[in-house]
N, C-alpha and C positions, 0 to 999 in steps of 0.2 A: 576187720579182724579175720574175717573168713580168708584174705590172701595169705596172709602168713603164715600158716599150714605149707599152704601150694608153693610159696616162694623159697620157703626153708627146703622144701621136696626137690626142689627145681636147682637150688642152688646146690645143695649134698650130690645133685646126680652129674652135675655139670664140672662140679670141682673134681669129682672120681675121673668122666669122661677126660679132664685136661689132662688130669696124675697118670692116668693108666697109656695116653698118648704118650707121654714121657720116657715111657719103659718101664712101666708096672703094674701089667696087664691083670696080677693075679689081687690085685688091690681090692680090699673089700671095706663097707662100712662098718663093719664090727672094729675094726685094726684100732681103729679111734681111740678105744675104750682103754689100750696100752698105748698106747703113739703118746700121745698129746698127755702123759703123767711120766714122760720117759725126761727128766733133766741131763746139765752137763755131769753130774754126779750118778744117773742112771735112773733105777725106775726099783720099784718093790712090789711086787703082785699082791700081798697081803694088803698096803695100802691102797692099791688100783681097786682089790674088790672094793674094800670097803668104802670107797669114794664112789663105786659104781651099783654099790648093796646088791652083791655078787656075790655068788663063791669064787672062791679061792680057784679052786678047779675050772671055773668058765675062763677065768683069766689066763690060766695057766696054758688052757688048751690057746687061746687067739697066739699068746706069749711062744707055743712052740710051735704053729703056724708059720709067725713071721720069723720062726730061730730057723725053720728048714726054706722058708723065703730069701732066708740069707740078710734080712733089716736086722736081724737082735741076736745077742749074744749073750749068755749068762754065766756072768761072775759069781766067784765068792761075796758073798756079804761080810764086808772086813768088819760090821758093828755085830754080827751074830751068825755062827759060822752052819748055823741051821737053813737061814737063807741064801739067797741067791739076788745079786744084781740085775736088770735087763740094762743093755746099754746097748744103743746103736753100731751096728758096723760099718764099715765108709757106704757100701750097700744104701744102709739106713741112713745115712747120714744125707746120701742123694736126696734118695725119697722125701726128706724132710725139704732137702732144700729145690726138689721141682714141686711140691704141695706148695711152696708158700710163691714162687713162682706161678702156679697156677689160680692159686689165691689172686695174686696179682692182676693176670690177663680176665678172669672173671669181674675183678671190679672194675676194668676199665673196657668191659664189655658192657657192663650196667652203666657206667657214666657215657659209654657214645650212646644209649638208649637217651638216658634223661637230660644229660650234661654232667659238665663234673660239678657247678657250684652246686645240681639240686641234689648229685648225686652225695656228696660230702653232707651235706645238710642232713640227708636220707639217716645217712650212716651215721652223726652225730646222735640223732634223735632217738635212735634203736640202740646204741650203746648206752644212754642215760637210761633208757626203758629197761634194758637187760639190769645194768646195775643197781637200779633202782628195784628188782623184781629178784635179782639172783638172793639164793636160799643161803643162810647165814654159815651154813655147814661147808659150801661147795667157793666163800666167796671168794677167801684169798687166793686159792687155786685162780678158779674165773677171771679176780681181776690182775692177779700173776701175768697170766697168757695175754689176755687182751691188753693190758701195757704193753708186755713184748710186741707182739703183735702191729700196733702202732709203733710204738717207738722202732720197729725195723721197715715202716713204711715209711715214716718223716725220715729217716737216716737216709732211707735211697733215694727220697726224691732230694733232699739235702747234698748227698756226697755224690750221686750219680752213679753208674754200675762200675766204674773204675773206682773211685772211693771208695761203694761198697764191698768190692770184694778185698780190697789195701784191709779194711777193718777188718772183715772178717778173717782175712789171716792172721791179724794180730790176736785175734780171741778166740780163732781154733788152735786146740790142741799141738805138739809140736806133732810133726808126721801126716798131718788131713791137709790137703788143698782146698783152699776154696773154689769153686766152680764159675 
């Protein structure tokens, strides 16, 4: 139990170190806290605090951070014209798509360590544990992403980096290239 600490520590600084090689040097671990609540429909600060039992105001500061980073943009809110959207800029849209690339190189940094069957085993076992542990408030979100998640790692080792990007341009928006 005592590594898991260490390994989450290990793993958060290694995944920044890949993101920030990429071309986004000014990347920091707060960004999370909006990034990763930002859908194809966008993102709500009101909702991000309260997912993060935040104020509004801490949100809002990371949310104009990444607006002058050039990742986020904020719309009207077409359901309440009091708020505001965050939505990715193609900026953002990179960023997203070298994080889950760097996501990538990280886990196949940990399976040339252990192997890939023990490493898949590893990562089975910690996904049932999370699932099994995740807080009943936080879980559709949680187990939202972590589908995705998966399901955009079995797609690429399935369709390959030419397939995967064939799909991805069918499900981005019209105007975004995929990379």
């Amino acid at each position: 139990g005592g590594f898991l600490p260490r390994l989450s520590d290990y793993t958060l600084q290694r995944l920044m170190e890949l993101t920030r090689a990429k071309g986004h040097p000014d990347l920091k671990l707060s960004f999370e806290q909006v990034l990763t609540h930002i859908g194809p429909s966008g993102g709500r600060i009101q909702r991000m605090a309260a997912i993060h039992d935040v104020s509004k105001q801490a949100i809002s500061a990371i949310a104009t951070e990444l607006t002058e980073l050039g990742y986020l943009q904020r719309d009207p809110d077409p359901l309440d014209a009091r708020q505001v959207v965050l939505t990715f800029t193609p900026h953002g849209k990179q960023l997203i798509a070298d994080s889950v690339a760097s996501g990538d190189e990280l886990e196949a940094e940990f399976a040339g360590i252990v192997g890939k069957a023990a490493f898949r085993r590893v990562a089975g076992v910690l996904g049932d544990l999370f699932e099994g542990l995740a807080p009943e408030a936080n879980s559709s979100d949680t187990h939202r992403a972590a589908d995705l998640g998966l399901l955009a790692h079995q797609l690429r080792q399935q369709l390959g980096e030419q397939g995967s990007r064939a799909l991805a341009r069918l499900l981005l928006p019209p105007g975004h290239t995929a990379r």
